[in-house]
MIRO-217792 format. One record per residue (C-alpha): y, x, z. Coordinates in pm, whole numbers, m for minus. Example, Ala and Ser with C-alpha at 12.3 -4.5 7.8 and 13.67 -1.06 7.14 Angstrom:
2
{r {m450 1230 780}}
{r {m106 1367 714}}
//
This chain:
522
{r {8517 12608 4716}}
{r {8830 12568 4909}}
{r {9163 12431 4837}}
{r {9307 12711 5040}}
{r {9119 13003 4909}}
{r {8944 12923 4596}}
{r {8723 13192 4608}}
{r {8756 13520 4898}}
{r {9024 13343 4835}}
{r {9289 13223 4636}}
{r {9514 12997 4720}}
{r {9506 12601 4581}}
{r {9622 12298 4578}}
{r {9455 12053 4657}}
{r {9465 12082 4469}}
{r {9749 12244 4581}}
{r {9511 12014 4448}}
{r {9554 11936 4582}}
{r {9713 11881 4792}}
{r {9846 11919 5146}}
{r {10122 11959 5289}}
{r {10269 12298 5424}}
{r {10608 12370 5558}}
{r {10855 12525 5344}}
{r {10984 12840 5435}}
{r {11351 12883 5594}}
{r {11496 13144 5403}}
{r {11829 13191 5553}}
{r {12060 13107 5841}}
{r {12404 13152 5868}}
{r {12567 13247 6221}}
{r {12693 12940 6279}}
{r {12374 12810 6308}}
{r {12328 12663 5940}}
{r {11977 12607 5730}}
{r {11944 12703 5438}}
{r {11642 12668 5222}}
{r {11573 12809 4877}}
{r {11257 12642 4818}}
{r {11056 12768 4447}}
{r {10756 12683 4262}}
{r {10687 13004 4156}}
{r {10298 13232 4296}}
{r {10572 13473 4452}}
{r {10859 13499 4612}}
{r {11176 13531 4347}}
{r {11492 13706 4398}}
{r {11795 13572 4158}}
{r {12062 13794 4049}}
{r {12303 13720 4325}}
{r {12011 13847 4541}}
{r {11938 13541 4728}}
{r {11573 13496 4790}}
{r {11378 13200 4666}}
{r {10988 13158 4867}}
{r {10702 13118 4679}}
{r {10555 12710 4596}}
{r {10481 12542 4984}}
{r {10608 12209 5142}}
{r {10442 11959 4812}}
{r {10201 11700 4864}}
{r {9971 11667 4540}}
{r {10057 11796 4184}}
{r {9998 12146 4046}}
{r {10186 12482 4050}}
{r {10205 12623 3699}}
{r {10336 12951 3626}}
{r {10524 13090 3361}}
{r {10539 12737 3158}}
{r {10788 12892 2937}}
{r {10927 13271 2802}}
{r {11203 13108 2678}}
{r {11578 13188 2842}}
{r {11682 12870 3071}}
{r {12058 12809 2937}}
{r {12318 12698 3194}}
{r {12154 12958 3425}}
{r {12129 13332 3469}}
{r {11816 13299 3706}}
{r {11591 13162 3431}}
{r {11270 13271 3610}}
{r {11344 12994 3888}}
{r {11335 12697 3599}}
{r {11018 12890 3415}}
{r {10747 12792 3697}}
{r {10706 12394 3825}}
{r {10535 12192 4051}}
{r {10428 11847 3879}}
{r {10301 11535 3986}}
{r {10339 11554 4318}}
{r {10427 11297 4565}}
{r {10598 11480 4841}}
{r {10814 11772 4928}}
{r {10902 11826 5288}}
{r {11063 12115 5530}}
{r {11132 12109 5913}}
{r {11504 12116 5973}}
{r {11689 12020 6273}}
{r {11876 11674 6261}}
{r {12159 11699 6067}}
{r {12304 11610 5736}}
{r {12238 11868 5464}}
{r {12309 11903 5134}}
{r {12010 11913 4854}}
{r {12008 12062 4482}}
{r {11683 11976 4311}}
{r {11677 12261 4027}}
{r {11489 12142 3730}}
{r {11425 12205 3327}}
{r {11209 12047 3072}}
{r {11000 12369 2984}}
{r {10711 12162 2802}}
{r {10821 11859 2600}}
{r {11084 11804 2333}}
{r {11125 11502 2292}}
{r {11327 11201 2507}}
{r {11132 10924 2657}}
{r {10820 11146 2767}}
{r {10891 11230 3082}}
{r {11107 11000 3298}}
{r {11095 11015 3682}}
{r {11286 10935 4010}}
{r {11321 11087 4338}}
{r {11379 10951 4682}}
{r {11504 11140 4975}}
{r {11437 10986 5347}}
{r {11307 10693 5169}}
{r {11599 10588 4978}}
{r {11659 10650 4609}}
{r {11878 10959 4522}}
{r {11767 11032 4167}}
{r {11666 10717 3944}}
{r {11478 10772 3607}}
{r {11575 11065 3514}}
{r {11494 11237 3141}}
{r {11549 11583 3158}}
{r {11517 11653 2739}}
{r {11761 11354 2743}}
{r {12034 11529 3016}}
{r {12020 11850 2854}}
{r {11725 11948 2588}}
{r {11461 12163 2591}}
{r {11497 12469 2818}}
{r {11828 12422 2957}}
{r {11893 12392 3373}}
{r {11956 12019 3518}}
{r {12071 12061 3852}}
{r {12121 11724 4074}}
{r {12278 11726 4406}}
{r {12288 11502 4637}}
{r {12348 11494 5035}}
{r {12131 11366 5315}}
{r {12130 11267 5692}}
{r {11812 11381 5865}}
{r {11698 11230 6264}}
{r {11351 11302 6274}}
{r {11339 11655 6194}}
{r {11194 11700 5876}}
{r {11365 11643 5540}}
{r {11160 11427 5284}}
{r {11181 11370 4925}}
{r {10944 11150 4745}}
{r {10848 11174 4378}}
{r {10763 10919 4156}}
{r {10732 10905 3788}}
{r {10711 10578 3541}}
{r {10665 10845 3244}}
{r {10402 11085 3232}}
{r {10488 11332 3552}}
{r {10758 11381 3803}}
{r {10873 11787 3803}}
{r {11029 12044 4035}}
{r {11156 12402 3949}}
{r {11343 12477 4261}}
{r {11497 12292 4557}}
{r {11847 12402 4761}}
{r {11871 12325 5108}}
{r {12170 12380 5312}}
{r {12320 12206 5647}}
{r {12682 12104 5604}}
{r {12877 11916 5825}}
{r {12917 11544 5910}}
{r {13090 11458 5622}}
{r {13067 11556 5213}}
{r {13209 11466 4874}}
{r {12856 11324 4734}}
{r {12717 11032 4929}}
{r {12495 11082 5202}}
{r {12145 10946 5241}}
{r {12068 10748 5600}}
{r {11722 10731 5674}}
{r {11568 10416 5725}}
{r {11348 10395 6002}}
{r {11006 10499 5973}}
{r {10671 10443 6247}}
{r {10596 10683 6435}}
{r {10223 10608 6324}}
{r {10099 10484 5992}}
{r {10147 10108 5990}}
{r {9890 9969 5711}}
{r {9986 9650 5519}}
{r {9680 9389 5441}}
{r {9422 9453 5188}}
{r {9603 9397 4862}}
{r {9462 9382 4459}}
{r {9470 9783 4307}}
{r {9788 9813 4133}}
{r {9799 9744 3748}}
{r {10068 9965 3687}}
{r {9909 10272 3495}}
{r {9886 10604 3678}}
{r {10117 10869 3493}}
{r {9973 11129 3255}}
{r {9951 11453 3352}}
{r {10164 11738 3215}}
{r {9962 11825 2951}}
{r {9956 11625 2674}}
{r {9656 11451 2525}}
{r {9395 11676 2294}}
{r {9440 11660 1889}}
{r {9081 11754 1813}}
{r {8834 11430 1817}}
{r {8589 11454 2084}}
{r {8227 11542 1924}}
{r {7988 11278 1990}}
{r {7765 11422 2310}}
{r {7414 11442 2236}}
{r {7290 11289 2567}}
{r {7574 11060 2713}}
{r {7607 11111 3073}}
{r {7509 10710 3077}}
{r {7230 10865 2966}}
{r {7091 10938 3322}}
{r {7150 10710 3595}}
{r {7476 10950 3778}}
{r {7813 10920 3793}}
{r {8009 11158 3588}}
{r {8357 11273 3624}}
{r {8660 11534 3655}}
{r {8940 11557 3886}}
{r {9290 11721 3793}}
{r {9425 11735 3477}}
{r {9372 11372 3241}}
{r {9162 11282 3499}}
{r {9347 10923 3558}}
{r {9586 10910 3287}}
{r {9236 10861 3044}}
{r {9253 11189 2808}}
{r {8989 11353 3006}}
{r {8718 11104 2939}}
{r {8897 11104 2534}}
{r {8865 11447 2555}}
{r {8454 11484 2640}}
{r {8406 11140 2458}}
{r {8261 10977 2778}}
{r {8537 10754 3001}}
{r {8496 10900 3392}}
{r {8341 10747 3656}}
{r {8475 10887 3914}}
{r {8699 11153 4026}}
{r {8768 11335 4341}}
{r {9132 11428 4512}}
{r {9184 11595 4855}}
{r {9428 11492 5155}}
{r {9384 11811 5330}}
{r {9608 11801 5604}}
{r {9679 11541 5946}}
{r {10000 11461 5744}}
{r {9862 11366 5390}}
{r {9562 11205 5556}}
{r {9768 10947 5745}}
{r {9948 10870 5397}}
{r {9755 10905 5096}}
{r {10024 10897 4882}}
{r {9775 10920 4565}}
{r {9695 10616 4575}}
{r {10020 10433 4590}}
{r {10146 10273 4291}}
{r {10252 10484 3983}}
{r {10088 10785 4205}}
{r {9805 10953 4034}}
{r {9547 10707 4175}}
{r {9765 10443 4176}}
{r {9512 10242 3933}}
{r {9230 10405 3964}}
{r {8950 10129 3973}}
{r {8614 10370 3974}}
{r {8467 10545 4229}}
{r {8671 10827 4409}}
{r {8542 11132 4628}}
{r {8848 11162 4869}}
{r {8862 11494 5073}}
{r {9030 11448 5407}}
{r {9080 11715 5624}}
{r {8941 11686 5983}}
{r {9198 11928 6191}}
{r {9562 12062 6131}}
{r {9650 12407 6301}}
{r {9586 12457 6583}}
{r {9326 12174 6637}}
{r {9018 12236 6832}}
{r {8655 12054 6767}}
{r {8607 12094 7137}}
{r {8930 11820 7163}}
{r {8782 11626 6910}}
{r {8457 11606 7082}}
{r {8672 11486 7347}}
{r {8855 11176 7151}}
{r {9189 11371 7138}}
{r {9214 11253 6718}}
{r {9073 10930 6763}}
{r {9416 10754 6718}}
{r {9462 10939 6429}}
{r {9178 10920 6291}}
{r {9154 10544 6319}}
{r {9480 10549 6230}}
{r {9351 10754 5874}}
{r {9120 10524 5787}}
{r {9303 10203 5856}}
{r {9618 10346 5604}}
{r {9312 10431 5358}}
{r {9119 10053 5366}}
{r {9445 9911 5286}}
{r {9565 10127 4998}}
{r {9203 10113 4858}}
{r {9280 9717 4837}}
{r {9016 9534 4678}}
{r {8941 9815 4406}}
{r {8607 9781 4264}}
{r {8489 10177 4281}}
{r {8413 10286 4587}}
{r {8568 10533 4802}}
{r {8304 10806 4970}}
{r {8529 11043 5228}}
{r {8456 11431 5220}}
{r {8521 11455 5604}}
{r {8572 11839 5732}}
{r {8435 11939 5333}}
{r {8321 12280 5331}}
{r {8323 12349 5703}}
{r {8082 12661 5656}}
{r {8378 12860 5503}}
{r {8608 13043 5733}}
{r {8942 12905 5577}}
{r {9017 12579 5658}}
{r {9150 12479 6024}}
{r {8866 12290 6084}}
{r {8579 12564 5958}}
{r {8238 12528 6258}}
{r {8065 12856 6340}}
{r {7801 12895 6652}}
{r {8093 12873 6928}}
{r {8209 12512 6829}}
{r {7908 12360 6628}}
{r {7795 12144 6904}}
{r {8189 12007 6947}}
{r {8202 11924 6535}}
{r {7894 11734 6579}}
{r {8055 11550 6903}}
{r {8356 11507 6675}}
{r {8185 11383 6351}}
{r {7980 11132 6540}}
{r {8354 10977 6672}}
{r {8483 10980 6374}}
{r {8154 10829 6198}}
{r {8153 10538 6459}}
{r {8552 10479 6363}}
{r {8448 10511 5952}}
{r {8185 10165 6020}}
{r {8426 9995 6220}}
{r {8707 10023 6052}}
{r {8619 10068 5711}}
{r {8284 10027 5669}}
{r {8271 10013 5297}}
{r {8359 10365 5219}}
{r {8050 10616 5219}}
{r {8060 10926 5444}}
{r {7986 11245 5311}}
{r {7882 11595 5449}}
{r {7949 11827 5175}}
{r {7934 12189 5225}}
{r {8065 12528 5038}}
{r {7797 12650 4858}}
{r {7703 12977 5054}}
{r {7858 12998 5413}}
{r {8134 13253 5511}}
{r {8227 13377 5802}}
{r {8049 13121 6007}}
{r {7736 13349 6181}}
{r {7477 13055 6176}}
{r {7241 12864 5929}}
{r {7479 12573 5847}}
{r {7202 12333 5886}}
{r {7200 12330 6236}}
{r {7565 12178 6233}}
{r {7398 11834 6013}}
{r {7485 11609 6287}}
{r {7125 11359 6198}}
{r {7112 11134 5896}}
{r {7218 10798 6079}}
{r {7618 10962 6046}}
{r {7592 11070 5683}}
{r {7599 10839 5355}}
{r {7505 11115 5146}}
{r {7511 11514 5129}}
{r {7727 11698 4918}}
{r {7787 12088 4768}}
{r {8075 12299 4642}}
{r {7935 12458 4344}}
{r {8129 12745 4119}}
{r {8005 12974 3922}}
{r {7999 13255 4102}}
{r {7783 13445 4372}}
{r {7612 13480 4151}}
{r {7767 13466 3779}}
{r {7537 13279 3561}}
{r {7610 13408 3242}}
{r {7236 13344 3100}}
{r {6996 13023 3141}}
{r {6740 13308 3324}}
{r {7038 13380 3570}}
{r {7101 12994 3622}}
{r {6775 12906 3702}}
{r {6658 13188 3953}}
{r {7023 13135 4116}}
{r {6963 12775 4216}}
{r {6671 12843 4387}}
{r {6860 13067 4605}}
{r {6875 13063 5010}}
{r {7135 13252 5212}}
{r {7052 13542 5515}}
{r {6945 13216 5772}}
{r {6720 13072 5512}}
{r {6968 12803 5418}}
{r {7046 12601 5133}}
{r {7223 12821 4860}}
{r {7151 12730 4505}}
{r {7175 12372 4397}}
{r {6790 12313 4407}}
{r {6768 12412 4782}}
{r {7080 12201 4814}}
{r {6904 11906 4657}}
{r {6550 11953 4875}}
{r {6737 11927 5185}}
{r {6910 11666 5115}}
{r {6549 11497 5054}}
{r {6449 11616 5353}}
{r {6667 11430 5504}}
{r {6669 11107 5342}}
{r {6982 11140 5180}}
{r {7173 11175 4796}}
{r {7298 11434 4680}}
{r {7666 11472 4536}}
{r {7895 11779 4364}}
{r {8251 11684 4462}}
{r {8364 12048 4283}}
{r {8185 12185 4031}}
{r {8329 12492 3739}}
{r {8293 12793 3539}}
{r {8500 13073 3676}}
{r {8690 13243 3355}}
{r {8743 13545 3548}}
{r {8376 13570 3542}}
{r {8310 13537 3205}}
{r {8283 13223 2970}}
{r {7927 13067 3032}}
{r {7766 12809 2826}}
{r {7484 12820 2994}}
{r {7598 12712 3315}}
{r {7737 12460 3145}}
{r {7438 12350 3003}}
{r {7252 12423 3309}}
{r {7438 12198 3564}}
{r {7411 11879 3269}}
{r {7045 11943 3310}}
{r {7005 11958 3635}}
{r {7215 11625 3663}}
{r {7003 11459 3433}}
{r {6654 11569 3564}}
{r {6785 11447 3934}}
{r {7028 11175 3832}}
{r {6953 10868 4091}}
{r {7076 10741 4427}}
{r {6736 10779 4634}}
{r {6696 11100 4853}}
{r {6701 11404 4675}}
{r {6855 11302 4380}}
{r {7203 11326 4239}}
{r {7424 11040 4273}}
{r {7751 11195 4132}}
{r {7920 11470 4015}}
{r {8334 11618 3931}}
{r {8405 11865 3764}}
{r {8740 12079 3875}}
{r {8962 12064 3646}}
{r {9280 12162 3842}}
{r {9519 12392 3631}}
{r {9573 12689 3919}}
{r {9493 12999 3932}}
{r {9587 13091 3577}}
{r {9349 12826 3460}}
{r {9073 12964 3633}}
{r {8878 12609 3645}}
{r {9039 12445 3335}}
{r {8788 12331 3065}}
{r {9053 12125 2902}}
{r {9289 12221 2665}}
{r {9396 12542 2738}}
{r {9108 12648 2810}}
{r {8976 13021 2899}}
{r {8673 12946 2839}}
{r {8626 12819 2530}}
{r {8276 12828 2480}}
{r {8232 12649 2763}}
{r {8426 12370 2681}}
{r {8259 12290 2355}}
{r {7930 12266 2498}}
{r {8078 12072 2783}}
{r {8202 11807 2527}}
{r {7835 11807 2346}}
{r {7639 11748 2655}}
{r {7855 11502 2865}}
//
């Protein structure tokens, strides 16, 4: 389900997974025309004790929001609620500000480890390095405030800090923005120029670097041996989010991954793809990779993409993600426009604009096999339609522009709590007579010649904790597994930490049921 509004709909990543890219919120501005931007991490908006008003998590690119990491009093602070939330492993944070030279407080704690060593990061801020390995257990211990400050010259409107970690995960509790003048007592930051466009270097080897592990650290319990590998059949199996890359998820279930999935939602993380940089999260990453990339920003019209209006951009996209993919040996399958027969994303089709997405996906197909022809295209759609009026069938723009057909698939509408409920709910259609349930997902995608993948498949712990659907989507996989038409070439499980570990079948777990049958069958 979506990124934006994982399910009628709460917000995500994307993951916040996710990620893209929104623009942090200006908070205050003084009358002499002064920014200033108190920028949290927290669900909600938090108001500190001198009343000062700090917005809720926006402006990252990739990495997680976690709530409450920590009870514990932050010492060196009396707004300990700002250092008890985080945003981890992202690449990016960035707010529009008008040019200027503005002085930034990143506001950070080590809430989670306690130890030195573990965690060790750097940050960079208009592409130069402001913050350089930095331990936060080593600065100041467990739970205690490390604030670092430095200043910055902006000429292109937007303030950018990059994250990178060469320990586990860079973090974030809070960033200060405020405009000061020309001059300050910490040094200040000049941009170096940047393109206007993305300009791609040559094809290079994947890094070798490792990527860095996630936030939470690696499971104590052994992994039971799975009583039918998923070798076993002849899909892929993997999970995005947490231990996805860093290895622990495949220690965890006792089977390495074979692929994952990761979402550049947004015009702005799509021209980047700053996952798959070195030391980012798929910085390494060798197997195969489901890569959502959003089709429109706000705004955006598919009646000016049927036109060519995003053809630059596009090409542009695609160029910027050939040469970051290097010479990897997985291959890279692009979730253009995913879930387009939900109502939340920018780029959602209904009856008014189905025959301009069709228009547009053909462009950006015939820029896909010129540019990079060695990526796979896929349609994937939410699993029931929302808000869009019209059997989502009739926006399949003909088999010729597709590599393979793909589903969102949670459980929910309906729960399947029991093996009965599985089974009659995959057989389901929706009001037009369209593909609902994963079976009449699979038969259309043999009735149209093509594969069928899950890019986002999980229990929902605020429905319940459901072995069986557990169970049931394993044999479902198996009984399918292949690459022909009509038959399951991959699937990812969604194991983002949001939502108050909705998703999570990790450690941590609320469903814990689920996650021991989940280690026995895959």
């Amino acid at each position: 389900m979506s990124k934006v509004s994982k399910f009628l709909l709460s917000a995500a990543a994307v993951a916040t997974v996710a990620a893209g890219l929104t623009t942090a919120g200006v908070s205050s501005a003084s009358a002499e025309g002064g920014v200033t931007i108190r920028q949290g991490t927290a669900k909600a908006d938090y108001t500190d004790p001198a009343g000062n008003v700090w917005k809720k998590d926006s402006g990252f690119v990739g990495g997680y929001q976690v709530s409450n990491v920590t009870s514990a009093g932050i010492a060196g602070t009396d707004a300990s609620p700002l250092y008890q939330n985080e945003h981890w492993g992202m690449s990016k944070w960035s707010a529009q500000v008008p040019n200027g030279t503005y002085d930034v407080t990143l506001k950070m704690a080590e809430t989670y480890f306690s130890g030195k060593n573990i965690r060790v990061f750097s940050v960079t801020a208009e592409g130069q390095r402001v913050v350089g390995d930095l331990d936060l257990f080593a600065a100041a211990g467990k739970n205690a405030a490390v604030d670092k400050k430095f200043q910055v010259k902006v000429t292109d409107g937007s303030i950018d800090l990059g994250f990178s970690a060469t320990k586990n995960n860079a973090k974030v509790d809070g960033i200060l923005v405020q405009s000061v003048g020309s001059t300050g007592s910490t040094p200040v930051v000049t941009p170096n120029p940047r393109p206007t466009q993305p300009t791609p270097t040559p094809s290079v080897p994947a890094p070798t670097t490792p990527a860095p592990a996630p936030t939470t650290p690696a499971p104590t319990t052994p992994a039971p041996a799975p009583s039918t590998p998923a070798t076993a059949g002849t899909w892929k199996s993997g999970m995005s989010g947490v231990g996805a890359t860093s290895g622990q998820a495949g220690s965890w279930r006792g089977q390495a991954l074979q692929v994952s999935s990761t979402w550049a939602d947004n015009p702005t993380a799509a021209a980047n793809f700053w996952q798959l940089d070195k030391g980012a999260e798929f910085g390494s990453w060798n197997q195969d990779l489901d890569i959502a990339v959003g089709a429109l920003g706000s705004g955006e019209s598919w009646s000016n993409a049927a036109k060519g209006a995003y053809d630059a951009r596009w090409a542009a996209s695609l160029t910027t993600l050939k040469a970051k993919w290097g010479n990897r040996s997985g291959t890279p399958y692009i979730r253009f426009a995913h879930e387009m027969n939900g109502n939340w994303y920018a780029w959602s089709v209904n009856k008014s604009n189905s025959a301009d997405f069709i228009a547009g996906w053909k462009r950006y197909r015939a820029l896909q096999q010129q540019i990079f022809p060695a990526s796979k295209l896929v349609f994937s759609v939410n699993r029931e339609s929302v808000g869009n009026g019209m059997d989502w069938r009739q926006t399949f723009p003909g088999a010729q522009y597709v590599d393979a057909m793909g589903v969102d698939y949670y459980n929910q509408y309906p729960y399947a709590g029991t093996a009965a409920v599985f089974n009659s709910s995959i057989q389901e259609t929706d009001g037009y007579g369209a593909p609902k349930g994963l079976a009449t997902h699979l038969a259309y995608a043999k009735s149209v010649g093509l594969p069928l993948v899950v890019s986002e498949w999980a229990g929902h712990a605020e429905n319940g904790d459901s072995p069986a659907f557990i169970q049931g989507m394993h044999d479902f996989f198996q009984a399918n597994a292949g690459n022909a038409p009509g038959k399951v070439a991959y699937e990812v499980y969604f194991n983002v930490d949001i939502d108050n570990h909705r998703w999570l079948i990790t450690d941590g777990t609320k469903m814990p049921n689920s996650a021991a049958k989940y280690r026995e069958v895959f």
